[in-house]
N, C-alpha and C positions, 0 to 999 in steps of 0.2 A: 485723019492723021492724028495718030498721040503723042502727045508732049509729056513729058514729065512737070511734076510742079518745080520751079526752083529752086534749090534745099538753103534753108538759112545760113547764115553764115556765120562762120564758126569765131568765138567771142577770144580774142586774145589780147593776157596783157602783158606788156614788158617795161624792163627798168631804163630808164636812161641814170645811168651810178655815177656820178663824177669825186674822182679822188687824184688831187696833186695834177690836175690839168690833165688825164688820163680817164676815159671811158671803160668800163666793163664789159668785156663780151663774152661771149660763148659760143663754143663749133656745134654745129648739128652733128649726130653720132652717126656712123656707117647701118643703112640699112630705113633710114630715115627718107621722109620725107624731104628734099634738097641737101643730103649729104653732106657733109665737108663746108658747108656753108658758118661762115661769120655771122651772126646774132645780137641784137640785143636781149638780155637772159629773162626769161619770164615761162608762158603756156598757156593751155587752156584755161577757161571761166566755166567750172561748171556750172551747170545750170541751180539760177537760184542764190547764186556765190557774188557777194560782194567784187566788184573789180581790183582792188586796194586788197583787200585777206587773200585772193587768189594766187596776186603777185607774192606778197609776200611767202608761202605757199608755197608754190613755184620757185622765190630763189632757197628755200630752207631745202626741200627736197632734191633740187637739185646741182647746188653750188654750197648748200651750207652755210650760208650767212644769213643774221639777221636784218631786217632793215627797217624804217618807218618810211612808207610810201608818201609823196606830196603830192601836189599839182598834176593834173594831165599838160605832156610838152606838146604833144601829138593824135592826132585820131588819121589814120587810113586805113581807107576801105582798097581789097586787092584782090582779082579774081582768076584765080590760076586754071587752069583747062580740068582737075578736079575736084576744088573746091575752092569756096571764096572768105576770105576772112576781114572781122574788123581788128583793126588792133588800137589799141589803146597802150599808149607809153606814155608813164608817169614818170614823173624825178623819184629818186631815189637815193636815203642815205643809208650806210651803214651803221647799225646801233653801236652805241658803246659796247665795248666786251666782244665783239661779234668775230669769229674766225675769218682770216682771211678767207678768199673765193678759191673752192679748192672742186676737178671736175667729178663729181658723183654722178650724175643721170646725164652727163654730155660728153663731147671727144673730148674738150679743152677748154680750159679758159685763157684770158689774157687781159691785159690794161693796153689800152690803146690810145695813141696821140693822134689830132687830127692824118697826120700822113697816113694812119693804117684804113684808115675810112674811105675807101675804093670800096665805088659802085658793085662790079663785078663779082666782088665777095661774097657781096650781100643777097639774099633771097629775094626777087624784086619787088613783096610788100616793103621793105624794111627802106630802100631806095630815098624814098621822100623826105624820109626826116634826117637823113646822114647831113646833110647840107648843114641843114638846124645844131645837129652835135657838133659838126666844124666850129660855126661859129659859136656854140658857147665854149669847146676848147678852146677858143684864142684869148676868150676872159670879150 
């Protein structure tokens, strides 16, 4: 019997962006992987690529703003029926000068208060640490 080997898992990183007690998201675009899905805004790490340039990276190309990335909030690992990812979510602020978050490479954006933060939204890697963004929305 053949098996395949495992395929590594694909390196993802995102912002956790807090501004005026409001979260940053982003929709996945039509035609995507999990569709219509609520986000926090980030992407792939190519290979070789710092985690922190990636993000940032990631929000210029596709939200247009700039940021200085901090601290990791998060690490989960999540493995979907085709493929499995780590993700890496760091704090995140916006630079000085930096344009509002406007959608370029997604459906949507939005600023979100703890009440938008439903499970169901979310892609179920992302599941885990919504609990953690509640509570640091509450201060």
């Amino acid at each position: 019997m053949e098996t395949s080997a495992p395929r590594a898992p694909i390196l993802v990183a995102a912002a956790v962006l807090v501004e005026h007690g409001r979260v940053l998201l982003t929709q996945r675009k039509r035609g995507t992987h999990l569709a219509g899905a609520w986000e926090f805004p980030g992407g792939k790490v190519e290979p070789g690529e710092d985690p922190r340039d990636a993000l940032a990276r990631e929000l210029r190309e596709e939200i247009g703003v700039e940021v200085s990335v901090g601290d990791p909030v998060e690490v989960t690992f999540h493995r979907y029926p085709e493929k499995t990812v780590l993700l890496l979510f760091f704090a995140a602020t916006r630079r000085e000068g930096s344009p509002e978050p406007t959608a370029i490479d997604v459906a949507d954006v939005k600023w979100a208060g703890p009440e938008d933060l439903v499970d169901e939204l979310f892609p179920p890697a992302d599941v885990s640490i919504l609990e953690k963004v509640r509570r640091i929305l509450a201060g």
